[in-house]
N, C-alpha and C positions, 0 to 999 in steps of 0.2 A: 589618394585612393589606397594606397599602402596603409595607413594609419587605419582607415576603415577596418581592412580588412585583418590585420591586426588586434582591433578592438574586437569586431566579428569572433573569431578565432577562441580569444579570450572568455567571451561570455559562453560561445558554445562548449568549452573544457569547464569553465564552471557548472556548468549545469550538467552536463554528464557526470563529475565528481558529486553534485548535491543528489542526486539520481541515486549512484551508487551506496548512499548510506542506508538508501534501503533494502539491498538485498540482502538474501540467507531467512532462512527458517526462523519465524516468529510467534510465542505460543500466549495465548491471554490467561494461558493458566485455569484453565475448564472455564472461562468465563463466556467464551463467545466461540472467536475460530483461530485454529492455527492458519497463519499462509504462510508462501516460500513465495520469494521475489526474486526475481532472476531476470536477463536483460537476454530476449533471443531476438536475434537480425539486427542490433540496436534500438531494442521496443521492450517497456517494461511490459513484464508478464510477472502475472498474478494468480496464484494456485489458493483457493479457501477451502476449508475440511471445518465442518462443524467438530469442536471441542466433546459437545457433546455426545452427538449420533456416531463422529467417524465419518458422516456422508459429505462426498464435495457439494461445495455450491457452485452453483452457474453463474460464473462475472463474466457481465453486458457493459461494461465498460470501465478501461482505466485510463486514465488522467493522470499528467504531471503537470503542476503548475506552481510557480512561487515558492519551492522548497515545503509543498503538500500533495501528496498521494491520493487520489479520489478513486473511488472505487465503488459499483453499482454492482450490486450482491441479488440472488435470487434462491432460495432453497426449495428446490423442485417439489420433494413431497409434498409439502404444502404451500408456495408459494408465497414464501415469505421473503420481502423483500426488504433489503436495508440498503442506507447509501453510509459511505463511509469515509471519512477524512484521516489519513494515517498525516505527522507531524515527527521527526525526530527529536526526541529530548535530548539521546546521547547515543554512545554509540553502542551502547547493549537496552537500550529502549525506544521503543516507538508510544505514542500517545494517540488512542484514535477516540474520535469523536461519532461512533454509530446514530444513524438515526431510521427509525423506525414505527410501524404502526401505535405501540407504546411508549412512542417519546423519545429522546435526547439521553443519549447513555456514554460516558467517558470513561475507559478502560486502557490501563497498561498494557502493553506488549512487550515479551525481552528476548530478546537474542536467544536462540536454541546454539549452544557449542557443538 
């Protein structure tokens, strides 16, 4: 039983350290949107600001799974909605894979200092 909870113990400190590469402020470079990822009550939270407008978007859901970030986007003026896959490259890039009414779009993100 020890050993269980042991290995228990072990997987949940991994996955909160795979969790954590994603916080801090991330910008796509006027491509898309900036977020900030930050970890409040031990739950990720996710802030999105369109690159372009400066207007937040409404995320309706985030998702950690498998060392990937999912993320369900809504941009209220007009109702545009994306779903999004964030992916760590390294540790001053994320990789996300947007998808949306126009198709399948793959963009860099990097570390804001």
């Amino acid at each position: 039983m020890k050993k269980f909870f042991t290995t228990l113990l072990i997987i949940l400190l991994n996955q909160i350290n795979a969790q954590q590469e994603f916080l801090g402020n991330w910008s796509s470079n006027g491509l898309a949107t900036d977020i900030s990822v930050s970890m409040v009550e031990n739950k990720i939270n996710v802030n999105s600001v369109s690159s372009v407008s400066g207007n937040p978007l409404q995320t309706t859901e985030i998702r950690y799974n498998k060392n990937k970030l999912y993320l369900k986007n809504n941009y209220v003026p007009n109702n545009w909605k994306t779903n999004v896959v964030f992916v760590v490259k390294d540790k001053k890039t994320l990789m996300a894979s947007i998808v949306n009414m126009n198709g399948i779009f793959e963009i860099e993100y990097v570390k804001k200092e």
